[in-house]
Structures are given as structure tokens and as C-alpha cells.
C-alpha positions as CSV (number, residue, x, y, z in Angstrom):
1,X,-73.8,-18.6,-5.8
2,X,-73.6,-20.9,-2.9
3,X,-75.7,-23.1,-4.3
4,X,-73.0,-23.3,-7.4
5,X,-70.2,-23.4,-4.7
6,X,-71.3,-26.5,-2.8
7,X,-71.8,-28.4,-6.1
8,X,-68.0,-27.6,-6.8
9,X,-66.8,-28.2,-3.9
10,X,-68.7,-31.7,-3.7
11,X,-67.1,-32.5,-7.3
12,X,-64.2,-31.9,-6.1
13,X,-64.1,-34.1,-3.1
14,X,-65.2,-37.1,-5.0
15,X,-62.4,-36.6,-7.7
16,X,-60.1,-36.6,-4.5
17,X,-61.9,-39.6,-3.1
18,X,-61.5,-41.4,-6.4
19,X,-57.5,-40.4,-6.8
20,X,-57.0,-42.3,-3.3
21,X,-57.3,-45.7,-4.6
22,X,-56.0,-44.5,-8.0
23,X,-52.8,-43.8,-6.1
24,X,-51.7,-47.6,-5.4
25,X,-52.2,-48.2,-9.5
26,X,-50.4,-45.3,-10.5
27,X,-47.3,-46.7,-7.7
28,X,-44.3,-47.3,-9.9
29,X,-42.6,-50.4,-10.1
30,X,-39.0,-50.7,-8.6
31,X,-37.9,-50.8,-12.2
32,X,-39.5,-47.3,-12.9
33,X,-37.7,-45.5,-9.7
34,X,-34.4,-44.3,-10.7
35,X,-31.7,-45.3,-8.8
36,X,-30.5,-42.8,-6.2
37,X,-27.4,-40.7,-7.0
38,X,-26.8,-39.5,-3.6
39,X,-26.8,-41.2,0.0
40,X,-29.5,-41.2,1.8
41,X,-30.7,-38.9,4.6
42,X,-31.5,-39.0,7.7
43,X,-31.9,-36.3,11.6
44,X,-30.2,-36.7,14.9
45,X,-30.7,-33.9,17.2
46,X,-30.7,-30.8,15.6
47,X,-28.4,-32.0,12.3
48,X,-29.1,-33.5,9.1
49,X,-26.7,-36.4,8.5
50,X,-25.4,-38.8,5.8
51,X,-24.7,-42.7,6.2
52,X,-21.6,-42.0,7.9
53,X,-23.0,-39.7,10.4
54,X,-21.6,-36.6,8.9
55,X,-23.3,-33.2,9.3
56,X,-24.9,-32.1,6.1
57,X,-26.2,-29.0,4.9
58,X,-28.1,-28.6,1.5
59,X,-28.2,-25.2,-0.1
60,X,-30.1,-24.3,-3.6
61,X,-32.3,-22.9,-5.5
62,X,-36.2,-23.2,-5.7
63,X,-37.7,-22.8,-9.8
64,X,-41.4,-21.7,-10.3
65,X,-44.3,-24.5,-10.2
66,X,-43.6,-27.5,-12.7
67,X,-46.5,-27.1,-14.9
68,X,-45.9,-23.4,-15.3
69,X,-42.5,-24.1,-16.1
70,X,-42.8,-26.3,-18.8
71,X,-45.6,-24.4,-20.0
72,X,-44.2,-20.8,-20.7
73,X,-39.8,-21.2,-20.4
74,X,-37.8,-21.6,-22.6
75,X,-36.3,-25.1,-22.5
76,X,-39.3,-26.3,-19.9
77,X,-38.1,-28.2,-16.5
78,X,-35.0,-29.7,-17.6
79,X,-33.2,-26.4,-18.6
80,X,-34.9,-24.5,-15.3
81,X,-33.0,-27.5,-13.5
82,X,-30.3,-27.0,-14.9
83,X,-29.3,-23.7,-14.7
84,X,-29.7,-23.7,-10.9
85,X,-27.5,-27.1,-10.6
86,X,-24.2,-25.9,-12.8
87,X,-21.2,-27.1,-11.6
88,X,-17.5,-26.8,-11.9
89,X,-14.5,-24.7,-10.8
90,X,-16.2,-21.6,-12.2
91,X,-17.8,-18.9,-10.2
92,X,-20.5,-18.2,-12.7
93,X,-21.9,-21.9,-11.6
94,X,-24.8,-22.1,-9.0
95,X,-23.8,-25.0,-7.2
96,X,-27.3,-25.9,-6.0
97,X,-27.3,-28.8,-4.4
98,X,-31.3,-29.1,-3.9
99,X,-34.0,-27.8,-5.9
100,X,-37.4,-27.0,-4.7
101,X,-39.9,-28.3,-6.9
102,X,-43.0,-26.2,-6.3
103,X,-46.2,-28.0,-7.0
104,X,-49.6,-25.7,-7.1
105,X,-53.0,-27.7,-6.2
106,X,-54.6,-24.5,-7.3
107,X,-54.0,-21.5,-9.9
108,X,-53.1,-19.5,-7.0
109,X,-52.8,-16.4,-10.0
110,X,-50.4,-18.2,-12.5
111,X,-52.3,-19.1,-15.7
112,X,-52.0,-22.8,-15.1
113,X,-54.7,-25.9,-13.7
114,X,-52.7,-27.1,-11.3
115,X,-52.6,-30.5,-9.8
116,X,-55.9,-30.9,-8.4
117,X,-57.3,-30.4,-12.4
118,X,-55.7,-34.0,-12.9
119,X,-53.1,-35.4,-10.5
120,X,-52.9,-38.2,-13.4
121,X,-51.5,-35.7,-15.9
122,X,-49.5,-33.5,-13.8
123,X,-47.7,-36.4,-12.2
124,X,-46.9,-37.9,-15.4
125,X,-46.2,-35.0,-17.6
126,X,-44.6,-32.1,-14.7
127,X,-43.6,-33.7,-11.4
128,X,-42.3,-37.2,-12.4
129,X,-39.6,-35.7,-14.8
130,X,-38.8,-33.2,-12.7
131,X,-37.5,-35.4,-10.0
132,X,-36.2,-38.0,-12.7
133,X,-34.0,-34.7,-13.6
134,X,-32.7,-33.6,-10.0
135,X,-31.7,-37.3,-9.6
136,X,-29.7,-37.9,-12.8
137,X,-28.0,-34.3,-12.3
138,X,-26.6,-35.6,-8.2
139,X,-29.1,-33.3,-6.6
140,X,-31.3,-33.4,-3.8
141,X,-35.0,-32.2,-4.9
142,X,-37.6,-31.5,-2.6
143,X,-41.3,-32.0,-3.7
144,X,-42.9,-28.6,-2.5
145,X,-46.9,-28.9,-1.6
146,X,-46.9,-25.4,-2.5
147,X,-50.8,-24.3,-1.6
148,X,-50.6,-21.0,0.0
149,X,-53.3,-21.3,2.2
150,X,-55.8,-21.3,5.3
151,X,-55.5,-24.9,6.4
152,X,-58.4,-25.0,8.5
153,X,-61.1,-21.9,6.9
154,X,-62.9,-20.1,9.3
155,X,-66.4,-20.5,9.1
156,X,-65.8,-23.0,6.0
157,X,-65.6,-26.9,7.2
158,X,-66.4,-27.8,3.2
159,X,-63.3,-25.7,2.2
160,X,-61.3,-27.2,5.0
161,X,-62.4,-30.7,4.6
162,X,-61.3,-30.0,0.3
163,X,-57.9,-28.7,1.4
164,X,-57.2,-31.7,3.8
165,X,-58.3,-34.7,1.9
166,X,-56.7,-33.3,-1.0
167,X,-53.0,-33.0,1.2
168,X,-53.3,-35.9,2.2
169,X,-54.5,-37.7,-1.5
170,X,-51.2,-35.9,-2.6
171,X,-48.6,-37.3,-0.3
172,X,-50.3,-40.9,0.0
173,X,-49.4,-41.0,-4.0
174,X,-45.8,-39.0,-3.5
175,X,-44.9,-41.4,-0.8
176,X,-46.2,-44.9,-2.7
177,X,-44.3,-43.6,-5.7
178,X,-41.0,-43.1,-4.4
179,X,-41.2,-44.7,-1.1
180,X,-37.6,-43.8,0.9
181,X,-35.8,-42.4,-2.3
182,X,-32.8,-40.6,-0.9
183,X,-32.5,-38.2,-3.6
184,X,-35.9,-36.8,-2.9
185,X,-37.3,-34.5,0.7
186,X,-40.8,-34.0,0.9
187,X,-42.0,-30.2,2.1
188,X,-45.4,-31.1,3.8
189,X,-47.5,-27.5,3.1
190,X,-45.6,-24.7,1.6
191,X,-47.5,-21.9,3.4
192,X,-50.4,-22.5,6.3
193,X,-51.8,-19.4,6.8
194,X,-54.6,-19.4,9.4
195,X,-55.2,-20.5,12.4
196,X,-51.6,-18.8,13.9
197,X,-51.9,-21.5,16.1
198,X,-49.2,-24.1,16.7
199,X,-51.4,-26.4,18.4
200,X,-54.1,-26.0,16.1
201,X,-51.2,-27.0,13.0
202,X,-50.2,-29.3,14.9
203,X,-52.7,-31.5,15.3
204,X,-53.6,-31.2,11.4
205,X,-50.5,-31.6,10.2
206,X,-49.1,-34.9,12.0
207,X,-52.0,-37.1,10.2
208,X,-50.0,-36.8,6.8
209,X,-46.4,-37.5,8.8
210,X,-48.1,-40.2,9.7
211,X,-49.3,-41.4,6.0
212,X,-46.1,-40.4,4.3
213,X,-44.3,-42.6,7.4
214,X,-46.4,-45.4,6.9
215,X,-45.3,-45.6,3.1
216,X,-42.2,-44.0,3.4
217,X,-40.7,-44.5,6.7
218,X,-37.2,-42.9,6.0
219,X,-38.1,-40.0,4.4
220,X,-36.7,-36.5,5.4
221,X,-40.0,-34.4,5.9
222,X,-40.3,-30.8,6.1
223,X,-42.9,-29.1,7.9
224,X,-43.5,-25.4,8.1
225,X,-45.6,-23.1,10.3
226,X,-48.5,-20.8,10.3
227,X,-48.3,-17.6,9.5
228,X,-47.1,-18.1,6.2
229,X,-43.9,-20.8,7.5
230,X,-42.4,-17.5,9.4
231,X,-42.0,-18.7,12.9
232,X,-41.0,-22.3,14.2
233,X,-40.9,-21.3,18.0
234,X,-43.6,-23.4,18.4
235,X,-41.8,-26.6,17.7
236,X,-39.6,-26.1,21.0
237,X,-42.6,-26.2,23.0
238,X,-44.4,-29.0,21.1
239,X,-42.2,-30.7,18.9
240,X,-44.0,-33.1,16.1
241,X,-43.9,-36.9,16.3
242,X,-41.3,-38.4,13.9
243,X,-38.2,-40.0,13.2
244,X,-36.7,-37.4,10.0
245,X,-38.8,-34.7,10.6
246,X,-36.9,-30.6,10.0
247,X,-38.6,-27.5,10.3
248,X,-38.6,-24.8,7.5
249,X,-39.0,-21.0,7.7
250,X,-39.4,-18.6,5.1
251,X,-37.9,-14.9,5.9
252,X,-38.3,-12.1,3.7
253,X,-37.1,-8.7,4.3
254,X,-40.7,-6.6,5.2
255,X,-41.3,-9.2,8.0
256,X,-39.7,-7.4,11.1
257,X,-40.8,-4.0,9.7
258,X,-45.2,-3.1,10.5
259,X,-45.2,-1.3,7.0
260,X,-42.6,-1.5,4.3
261,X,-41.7,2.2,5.5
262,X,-40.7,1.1,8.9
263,X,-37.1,1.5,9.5
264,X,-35.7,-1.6,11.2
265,X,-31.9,-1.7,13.0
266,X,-29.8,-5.0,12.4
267,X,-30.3,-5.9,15.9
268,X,-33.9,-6.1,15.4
269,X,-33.3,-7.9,12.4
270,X,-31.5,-10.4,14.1
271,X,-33.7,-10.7,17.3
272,X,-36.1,-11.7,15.3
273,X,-35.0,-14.1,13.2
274,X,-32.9,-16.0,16.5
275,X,-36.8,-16.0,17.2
276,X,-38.2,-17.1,14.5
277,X,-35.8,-20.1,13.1
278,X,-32.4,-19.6,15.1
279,X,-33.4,-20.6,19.1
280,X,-35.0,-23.5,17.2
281,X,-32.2,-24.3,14.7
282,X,-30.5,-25.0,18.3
283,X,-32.6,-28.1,18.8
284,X,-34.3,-29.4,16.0
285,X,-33.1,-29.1,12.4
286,X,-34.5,-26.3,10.5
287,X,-34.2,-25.4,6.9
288,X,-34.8,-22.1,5.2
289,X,-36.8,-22.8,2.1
290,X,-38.0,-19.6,1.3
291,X,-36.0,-16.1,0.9
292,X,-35.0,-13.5,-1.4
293,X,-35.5,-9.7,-2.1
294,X,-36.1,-7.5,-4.9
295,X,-36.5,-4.1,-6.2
296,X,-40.0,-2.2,-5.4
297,X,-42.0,-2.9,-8.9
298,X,-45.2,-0.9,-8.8
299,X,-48.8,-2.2,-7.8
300,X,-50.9,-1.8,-10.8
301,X,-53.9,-1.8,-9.1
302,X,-52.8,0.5,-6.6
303,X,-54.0,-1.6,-3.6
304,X,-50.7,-1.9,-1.6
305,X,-49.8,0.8,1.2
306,X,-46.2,0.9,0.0
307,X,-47.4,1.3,-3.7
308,X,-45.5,-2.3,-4.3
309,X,-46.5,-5.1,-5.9
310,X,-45.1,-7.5,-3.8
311,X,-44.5,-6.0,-0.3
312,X,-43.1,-8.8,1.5
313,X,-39.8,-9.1,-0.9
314,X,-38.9,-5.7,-1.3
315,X,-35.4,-5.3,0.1
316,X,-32.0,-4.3,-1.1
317,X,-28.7,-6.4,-1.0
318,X,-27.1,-4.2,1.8
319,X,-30.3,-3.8,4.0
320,X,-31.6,-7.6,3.6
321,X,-28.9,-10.0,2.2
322,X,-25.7,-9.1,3.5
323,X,-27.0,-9.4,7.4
324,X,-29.4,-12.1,6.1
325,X,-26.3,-14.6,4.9
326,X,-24.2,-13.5,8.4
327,X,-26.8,-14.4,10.3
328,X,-27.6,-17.5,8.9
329,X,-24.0,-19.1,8.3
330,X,-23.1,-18.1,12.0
331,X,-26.3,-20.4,12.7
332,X,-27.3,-23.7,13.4
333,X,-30.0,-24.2,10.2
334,X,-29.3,-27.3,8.0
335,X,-29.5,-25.4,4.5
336,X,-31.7,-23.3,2.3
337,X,-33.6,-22.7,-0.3
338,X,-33.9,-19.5,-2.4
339,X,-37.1,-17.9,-3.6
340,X,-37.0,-17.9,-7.1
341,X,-35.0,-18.7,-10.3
342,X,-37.2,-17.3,-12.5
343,X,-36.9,-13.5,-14.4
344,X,-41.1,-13.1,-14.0
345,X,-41.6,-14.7,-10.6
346,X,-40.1,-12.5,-7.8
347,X,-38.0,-11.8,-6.1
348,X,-36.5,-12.3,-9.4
349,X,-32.8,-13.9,-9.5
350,X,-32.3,-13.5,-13.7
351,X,-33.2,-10.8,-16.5
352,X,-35.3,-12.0,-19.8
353,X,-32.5,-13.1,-21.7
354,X,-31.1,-15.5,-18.4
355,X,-28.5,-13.3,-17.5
356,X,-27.8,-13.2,-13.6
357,X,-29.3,-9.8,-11.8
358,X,-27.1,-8.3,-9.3
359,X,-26.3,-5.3,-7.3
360,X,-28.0,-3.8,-4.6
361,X,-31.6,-4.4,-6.0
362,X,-31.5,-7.8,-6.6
363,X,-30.3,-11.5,-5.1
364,X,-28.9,-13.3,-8.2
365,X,-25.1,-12.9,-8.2
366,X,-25.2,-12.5,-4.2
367,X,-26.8,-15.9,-3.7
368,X,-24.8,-17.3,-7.0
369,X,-21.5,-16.4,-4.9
370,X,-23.1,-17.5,-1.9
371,X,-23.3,-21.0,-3.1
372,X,-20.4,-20.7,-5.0
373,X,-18.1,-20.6,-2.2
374,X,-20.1,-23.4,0.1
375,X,-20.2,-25.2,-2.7
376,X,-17.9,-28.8,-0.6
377,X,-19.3,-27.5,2.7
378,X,-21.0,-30.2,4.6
379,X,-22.1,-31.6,1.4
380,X,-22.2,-35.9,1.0
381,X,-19.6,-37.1,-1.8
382,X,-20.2,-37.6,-4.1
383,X,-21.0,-33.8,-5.0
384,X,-21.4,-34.3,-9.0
385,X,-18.9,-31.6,-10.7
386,X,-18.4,-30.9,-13.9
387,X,-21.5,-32.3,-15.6
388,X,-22.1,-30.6,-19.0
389,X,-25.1,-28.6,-19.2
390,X,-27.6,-29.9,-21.8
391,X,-28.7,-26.5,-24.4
392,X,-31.5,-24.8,-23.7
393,X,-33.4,-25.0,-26.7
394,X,-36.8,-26.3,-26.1
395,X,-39.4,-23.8,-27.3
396,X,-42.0,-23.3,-24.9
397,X,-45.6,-24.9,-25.6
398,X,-47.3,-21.3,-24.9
399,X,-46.3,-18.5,-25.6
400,X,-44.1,-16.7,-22.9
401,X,-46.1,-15.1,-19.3
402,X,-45.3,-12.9,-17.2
């Protein structure tokens, strides 16, 4: 067995080694990059601002990974896109004005490959229309690096070495490929787990700043924390070295409880997230690009204390979001991102046919209304109403997953 493993993982690094050089061939010419549809970006103190210096703050929606999507939805990336991006005077329109584009290296439990299989292919055939997409429907996109991971693996410097070369393959290609495009945000490592060590993240984590600066210099980078991109304290004690650089955070309701059976108070609630994202928010930009609650589904396998499937999300609108969206509009974050517009995926924000879930159990109409009425709030003109929405009606290539 460890024989077998070191043979993988030595594979793997050479196909990682070889995609380096591949990257500079696969750059697109300046013909292929579509022009932007929205200014540019850029951070001053603790704000996001356009060209004319005014404060900005981009709220949306994030869809499942790219491959996944087009795999097993109906209608593929375009349609997830645009569902999430609807605009007009209507309430029953989203409003996003960014979409978070996951991108899984690994399976990570969805029947997919993944980009490390063949970054050729998922470039080409997932990520590249994805982003072509946001930009012709006026939205920001941000290119998630979504690994859910240890960054550095205890006890594991081959795994460790494998995670880190292949990061940094990934945004040496992202960056020559659409170097400075103001349309696009680039989300450095969805969710370092281990070491919780700010330092520790630190000092891994500012080599690729420093590759996606050196092909990208203008690029609006977001860079999470460990401890699954929960707590950004660590930034006001030692701050990372660049000029566009905002933190993220990703707050779900179990996180201030011990068990999903501890009560918790508002106040504590609160304290904790000022913690977490809001003393921070103060100084540097921060962005929230993961949240969301759900109903309790079962745990099939019975493994969970709560008997949930998903501990972390379980929440109700009353107890999570209502405090949750006070909190954060009375706050100094920079925008958001909710986790997920998907009906499988949770917390889940639609039902099987596409219809919006709401009510206390789930987040869809609550965040739907939330964006609704921000919709022209610190948002750069021009904001893109009243675009038609293409039909859904691309079959899946597989047949639907959940």
C-alpha cells in the first residue's frame, strides 16, 4: 500500500511539473480574453473601490464545481449562471452580482475528476466558459481554488509538497490567462485546514500572491484562513504582503455552538463573529464567501453526533440568518458570497424542479430578498439590468446526481 502510494503520488508531481511550462502555451492571446464588462477593481484601507474611488461591495451567489455542473444540471454552467445573475425590477430576480466559481483539484466526494485529472480539459471545457459567461452577463466571477484541505500534512511532506506545487501550477496558468481582467477575483485556497496556525499559513500562502502578482499585478486576491477560512484575526497581527489583497471568512451556523445541541444567545453569536471577520473587516477588507443554513437531513451512515448529515449548516432562518444579515450589513465586510445554488449541494437554496426554498428551514428566498433590495448598493455602473435569461434547456451529459 505505501509502496502503491508513493508511485501515485510521484506521477502526480511530474504531471504537475509538466503543466508548469504547459501553462505559457495554453496563455490566450489578447484576442481570446473577452473584453471586460465591468471596471476594474482595486483595495485602499479596508474598502474595495472602483476607478473613481467609490466604495464597492459585491454580493452573490456561489454554484457547485464547474465540471459537476455541466456534468449532471440541467442546462450545464450557462443556465447555473444564470439563474443566480437575473435581473430587473422584479423581486423574484437574484441580483448576484459575483458568482463563485468553485474549482475541485480532487473528487472531494462528488462523482467528478477534477482539475488535477487534466487541467487541459477542465480549463477548456468547465472553467474557461464559465468565466466567458459571468463576463458577458456584467458580473464579477471569482475563480474559487476550492481544495478542502490540510495545506501542510502532518507527518506527509510528499502529500504536502503535491498540494503546493499543484496551487501554485493552478494560479501560474489562471493568472497568465487572464492577467489583470477586471471582471474576474481570484480566491487563493477555498478551505486550509491544518496547521491552525496563522504564521504557519502565512508563510505558505504569500509564495502564490507572489506568482499571481508577478503575472497579474492588479488582481483583487482573496485569501482565507485556517481552520476551514473561519477566523481572519490573524491578519491584524500579521497582515499579508500585497497591493489588492481581501480576506474571506466562511460562517456557518454550528460554529459558535461545541455540538449542534448547544444552545447559543445572539450575543454570543455576535461576539464571535466581531472576532472572527468583523474587528478585522475594520482594517483590512474582508469578504464572506461562504454561508448558508439548512434543514437537519439525516446521516445515513449514522456517524455524526447530531444524527446530521452535514453538521456545520444546520440552522434555521430565525436562529442563523435573520442575526446573521444584521450583523453583517451593520458591518464593515466588502460583500459575500452564499453557499450554494444548487437543490443537491447543501445548504440547499432551490427544490428539484428550481423553484426557490424558503421559510424557516431554508436560505433561498431570505438571501433572494436580501440581494434583492441591495441590488444598486455600492455597486459600479454599469450594473447590467434587464438582460433576458437564455432557456434552460440543455440536457445534462449524465444522468442527474445527488
Amino acid at each position: 500500500m505505501q509502496q502503491s502510494y508513493r508511485h501515485w503520488w510521484k506521477l502526480g508531481l511530474l504531471l504537475i511539473l509538466l503543466a508548469l511550462p504547459l501553462a505559457t502555451q495554453a496563455q490566450q492571446t489578447a484576442s481570446q480574453i473577452p473584453n471586460p464588462t465591468l471596471p476594474a477593481l482595486h483595495v485602499a484601507g479596508n474598502q474595495l473601490l472602483d476607478p473613481n474611488n467609490q466604495a464597492v461591495k459585491l454580493r452573490g451567489f456561489a454554484i457547485p464545481d464547474l465540471e459537476y455542473v455541466a456534468k449532471y444540471r440541467d442546462g450545464g454552467i450557462p443556465a447555473a449562471i444564470n439563474r443566480i445573475t437575473t435581473t430587473g425590477s422584479s423581486s423574484s430576480a437574484f441580483h448576484s452580482r459575483v458568482v463563485r466559481l468553485p474549482v475541485y483539484p480532487e473528487p472531494q466526494g462528488l462523482p467528478i475528476d477534477g482539475w488535477l485529472a487534466n487541467p487541459d480539459h477542465y480549463f477548456s471545457t468547465y472553467l474557461q466558459p464559465a468565466i466567458q459567461h459571468c463576463i458577458s452577463r456584467k458580473v464579477y466571477c471569482i475563480i474559487d481554488w476550492h481544495w478542502v484541505s490540510d495545506y501542510v500534512v502532518a507527518n506527509n511532506p510528499n502529500r504536502t509538497a503535491y498540494i503546493q506545487a499543484a496551487t501554485s501550477a493552478f494560479w501560474t496558468r489562471i493568472a497568465q490567462a487572464y492577467p489583470n481582467h477586471p471582471n474576474l477575483l481570484f480566491e487563493l485556497f477555498n478551505e486550509p485546514i491544518e496547521p491552525f496556525d496563522w504564521s504557519t499559513w502565512r508563510a505558505t500562502a504569500q509564495s502564490w500572491i507572489k506568482m499571481i502578482d508577478q503575472y497579474s499585478p492588479e488582481s483583487v486576491i482573496l485569501v482565507g484562513a485556517p481552520h476551514w477560512s473561519r477566523d481572519t484575526s490573524g491578519a491584524l497581527i500579521d497582515p499579508f504582503v500585497g497591493e489588492n489583497i481581501v480576506y474571506t471568512s466562511h460562517i456557518y451556523p454550528q460554529h459558535t455552538r461545541l455540538r449542534p445541541t448547544t444552545p447559543v444567545t445572539s450575543t454570543q453569536q455576535q461576539d464571535q463573529w466581531q472576532t472572527w471577520f468583523g474587528d478585522t473587516a475594520e482594517v483590512y477588507p474582508v469578504m464572506l464567501t461562504e454561508f448558508g443554513w439548512d434543514v437537519c437531513d439525516a446521516d445515513p451512515d449514522g456517524e455524526s453526533e447530531s444524527g446530521c448529515s452535514n453538521e456545520p449548516i444546520v440552522g434555521t432562518t430565525p436562529s442563523f440568518g435573520t442575526p446573521f444579515r444584521a450583523f453583517v450589513d451593520q458591518s464593515a465586510v466588502v460583500g459575500w458570497t452564499a453557499w450554494v445554488a444548487d437543490y443537491c449541494l447543501g445548504p440547499v437554496t432551490f427544490d428539484y424542479d428550481w423553484n426557490v426554498l424558503g421559510g424557516n428551514a431554508h436560505q433561498g428566498k431570505f438571501i433572494r430578498t436580501w440581494l434583492y433590495q441591495k441590488r444598486t448598493e455600492f455597486f459600479p455602473t454599469p450594473i447590467g439590468t434587464g438582460q433576458a435569461v437564455p432557456p434552460f434547456n440543455v440536457a445534462p451529459s449524465l444522468p442527474d446526481n445527488c
